[in-house]
KEMIKE-974437 format. One line per 5 residues: number of its first residue (from 1); their letters; for each residue x, y, z of C-alpha. Coordinates in nm, 2 decimals, padded with zeros to 4 digits. Layout:
% KEMIKE-974437
NUM) A) X Y Z; ...
//
This chain:
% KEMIKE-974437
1) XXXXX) 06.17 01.35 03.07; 06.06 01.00 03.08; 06.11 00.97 03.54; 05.84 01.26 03.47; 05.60 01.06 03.27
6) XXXXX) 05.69 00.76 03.53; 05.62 00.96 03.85; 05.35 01.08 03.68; 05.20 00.77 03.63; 05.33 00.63 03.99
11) XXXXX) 05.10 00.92 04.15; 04.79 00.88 03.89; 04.80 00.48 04.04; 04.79 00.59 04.43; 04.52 00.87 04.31
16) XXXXX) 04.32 00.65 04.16; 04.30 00.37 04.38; 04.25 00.58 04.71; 03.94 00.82 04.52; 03.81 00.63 04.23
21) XXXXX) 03.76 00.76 03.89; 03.54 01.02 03.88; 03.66 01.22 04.19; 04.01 01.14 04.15; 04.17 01.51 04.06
26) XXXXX) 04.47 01.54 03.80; 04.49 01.88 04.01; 04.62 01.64 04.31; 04.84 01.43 04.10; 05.04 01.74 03.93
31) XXXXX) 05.09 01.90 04.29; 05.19 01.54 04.44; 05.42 01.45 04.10; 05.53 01.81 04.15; 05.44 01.89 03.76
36) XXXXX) 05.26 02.14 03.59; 04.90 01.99 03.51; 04.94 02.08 03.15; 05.22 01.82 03.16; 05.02 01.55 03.28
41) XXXXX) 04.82 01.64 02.92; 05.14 01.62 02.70; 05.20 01.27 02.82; 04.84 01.11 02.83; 04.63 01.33 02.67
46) XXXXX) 04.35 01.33 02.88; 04.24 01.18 03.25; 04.05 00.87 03.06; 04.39 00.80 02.89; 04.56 00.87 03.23
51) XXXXX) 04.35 00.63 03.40; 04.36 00.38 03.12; 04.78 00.41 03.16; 04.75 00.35 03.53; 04.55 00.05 03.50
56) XXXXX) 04.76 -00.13 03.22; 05.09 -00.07 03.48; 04.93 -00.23 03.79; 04.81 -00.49 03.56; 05.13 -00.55 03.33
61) XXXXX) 05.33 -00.52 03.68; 05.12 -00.80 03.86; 05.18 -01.06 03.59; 05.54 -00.97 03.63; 05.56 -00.99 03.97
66) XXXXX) 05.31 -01.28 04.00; 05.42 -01.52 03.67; 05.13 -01.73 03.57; 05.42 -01.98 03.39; 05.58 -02.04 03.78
71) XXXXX) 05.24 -02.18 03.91; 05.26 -02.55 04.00; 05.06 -02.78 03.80; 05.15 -03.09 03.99; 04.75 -03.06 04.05
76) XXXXX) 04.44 -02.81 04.07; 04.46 -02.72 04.46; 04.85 -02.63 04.46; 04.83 -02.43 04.20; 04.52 -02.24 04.34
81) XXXXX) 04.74 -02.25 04.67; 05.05 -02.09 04.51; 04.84 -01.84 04.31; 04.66 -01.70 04.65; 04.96 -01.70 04.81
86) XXXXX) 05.13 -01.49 04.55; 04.84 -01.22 04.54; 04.85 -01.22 04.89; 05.22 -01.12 04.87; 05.19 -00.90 04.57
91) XXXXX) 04.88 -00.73 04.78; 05.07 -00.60 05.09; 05.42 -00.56 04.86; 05.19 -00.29 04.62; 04.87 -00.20 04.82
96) XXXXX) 04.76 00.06 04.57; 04.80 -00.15 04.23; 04.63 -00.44 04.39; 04.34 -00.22 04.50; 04.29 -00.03 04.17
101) XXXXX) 04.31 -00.37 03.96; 04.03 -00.49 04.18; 03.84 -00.17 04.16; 03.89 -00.15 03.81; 03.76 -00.47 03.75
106) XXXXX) 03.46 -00.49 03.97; 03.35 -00.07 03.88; 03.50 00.05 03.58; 03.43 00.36 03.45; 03.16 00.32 03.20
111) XXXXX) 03.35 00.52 02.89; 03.62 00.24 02.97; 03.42 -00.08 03.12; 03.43 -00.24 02.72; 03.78 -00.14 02.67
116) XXXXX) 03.92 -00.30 03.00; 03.70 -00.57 02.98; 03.89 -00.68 02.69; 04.19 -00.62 02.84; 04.09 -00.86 03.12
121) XXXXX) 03.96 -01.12 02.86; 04.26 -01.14 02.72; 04.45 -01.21 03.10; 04.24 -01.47 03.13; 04.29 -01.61 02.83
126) XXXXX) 04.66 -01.69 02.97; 04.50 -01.84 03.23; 04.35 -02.08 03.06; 04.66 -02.18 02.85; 04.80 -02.31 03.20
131) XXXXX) 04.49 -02.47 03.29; 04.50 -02.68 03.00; 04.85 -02.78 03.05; 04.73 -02.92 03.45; 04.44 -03.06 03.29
136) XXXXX) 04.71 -03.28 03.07; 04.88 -03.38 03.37; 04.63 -03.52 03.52; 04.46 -03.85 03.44; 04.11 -03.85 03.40
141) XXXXX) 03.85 -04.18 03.40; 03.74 -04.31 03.09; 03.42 -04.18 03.06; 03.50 -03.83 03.12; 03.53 -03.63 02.81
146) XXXXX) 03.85 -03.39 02.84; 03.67 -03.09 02.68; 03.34 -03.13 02.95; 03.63 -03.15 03.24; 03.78 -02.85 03.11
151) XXXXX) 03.43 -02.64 03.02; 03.36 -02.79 03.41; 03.65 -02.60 03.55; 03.65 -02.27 03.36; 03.29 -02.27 03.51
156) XXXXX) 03.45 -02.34 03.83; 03.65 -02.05 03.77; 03.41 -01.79 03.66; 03.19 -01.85 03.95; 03.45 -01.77 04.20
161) XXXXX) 03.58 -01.45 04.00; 03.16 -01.35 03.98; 03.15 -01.45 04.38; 03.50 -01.22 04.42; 03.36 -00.94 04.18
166) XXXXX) 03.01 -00.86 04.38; 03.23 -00.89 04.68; 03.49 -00.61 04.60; 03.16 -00.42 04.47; 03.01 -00.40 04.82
171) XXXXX) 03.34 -00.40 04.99; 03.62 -00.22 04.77; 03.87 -00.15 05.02; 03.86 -00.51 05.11; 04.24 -00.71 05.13
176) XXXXX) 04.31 -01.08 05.05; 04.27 -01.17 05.45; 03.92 -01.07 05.45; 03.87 -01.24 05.14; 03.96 -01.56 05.26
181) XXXXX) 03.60 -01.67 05.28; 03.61 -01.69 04.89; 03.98 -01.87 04.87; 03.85 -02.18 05.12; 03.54 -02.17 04.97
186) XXXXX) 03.72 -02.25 04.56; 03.97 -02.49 04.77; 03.67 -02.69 04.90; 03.48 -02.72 04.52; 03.85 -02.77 04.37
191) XXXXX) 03.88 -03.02 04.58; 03.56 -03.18 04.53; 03.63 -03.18 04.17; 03.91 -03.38 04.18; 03.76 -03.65 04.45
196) XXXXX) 03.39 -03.66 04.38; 03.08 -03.56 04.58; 02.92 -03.90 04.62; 02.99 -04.15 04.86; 03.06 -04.50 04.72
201) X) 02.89 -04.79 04.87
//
């Protein structure tokens, strides 16, 4: 019974990310999955549970596939390279969990914005682990306070995912290639972060 609940599932993901939330039909999913709709009930209860389901796969399933622990910390702009490279990758390898993580991030459903936010929260609170591990590795001047670097760089950080989130709300069908506008633009301020924006004389 359990391939059921998985191709269930498999079907609610490519639903989901090719029509959205609200017009997204559970009708379309039972004739695709080739299960009774009542099923589809049984094992989620309801399309808000279905959806939530679908979401914590694609996102469970892209920290799997794209391990946060792998990503180089030899220094800020590798690891930035490696991680962009890996979503690229993971992008074209699952085209419909990449496309309803982003949508589900940018547009959630408002009954389930606080609940995934959360869920997100807590993602990037893993992320946060590693970037206190490269800013160990790293050797900063004397008169640079460790926690300012590091509140400096989370800023860093949230700015791109802000620039990347209004992007994918005016553009939600949009791929990693035509986001790579975004990726040059955090390699330039990573960059600058590391070397300094003022010319020495």
């Amino acid at each position: 019974m359990e391939d059921k609940r998985d191709k269930i599932l498999m079907v609610a993901v490519e639903e989901f990310a090719d029509h959205g939330y609200k017009a997204a039909s559970t009708n379309r999913i039972s004739e695709v999955a080739g299960v009774s709709k009542g099923l589809i009930f049984h094992y989620f209860g309801s399309k808000e549970k279905l959806y939530t389901a679908a979401v914590t796969y694609s996102v469970d399933l892209a920290m799997q596939e794209v391990p946060i622990g792998d990503m180089p910390t030899e220094d800020f702009v590798q690891g930035a390279i490696w991680s962009t490279k890996q979503k690229l990758d993971f992008s074209k390898n699952y085209p419909a969990v990449f496309k309803l993580i982003m949508q589900s991030y940018a547009n959630p459903p408002a009954p389930l914005a606080e609940r995934l936010h959360t869920y997100y929260m807590e993602a990037l609170q893993v992320q946060d682990v590693y970037m206190n591990q490269i800013l160990e590795k790293v050797t900063l001047r004397a008169d640079v306070v460790s926690e300012d670097a590091h509140d400096l760089v989370r800023a860093l950080f949230d700015y791109i995912i802000k620039m990347a989130t209004d992007y994918i709300r005016e553009n939600p069908d949009a791929t990693m290639e035509e986001m790579q506008p975004l990726v040059d633009k955090f390699m330039n301020m990573m960059a600058i972060v590391e070397r300094g924006m003022i010319q020495k004389t």
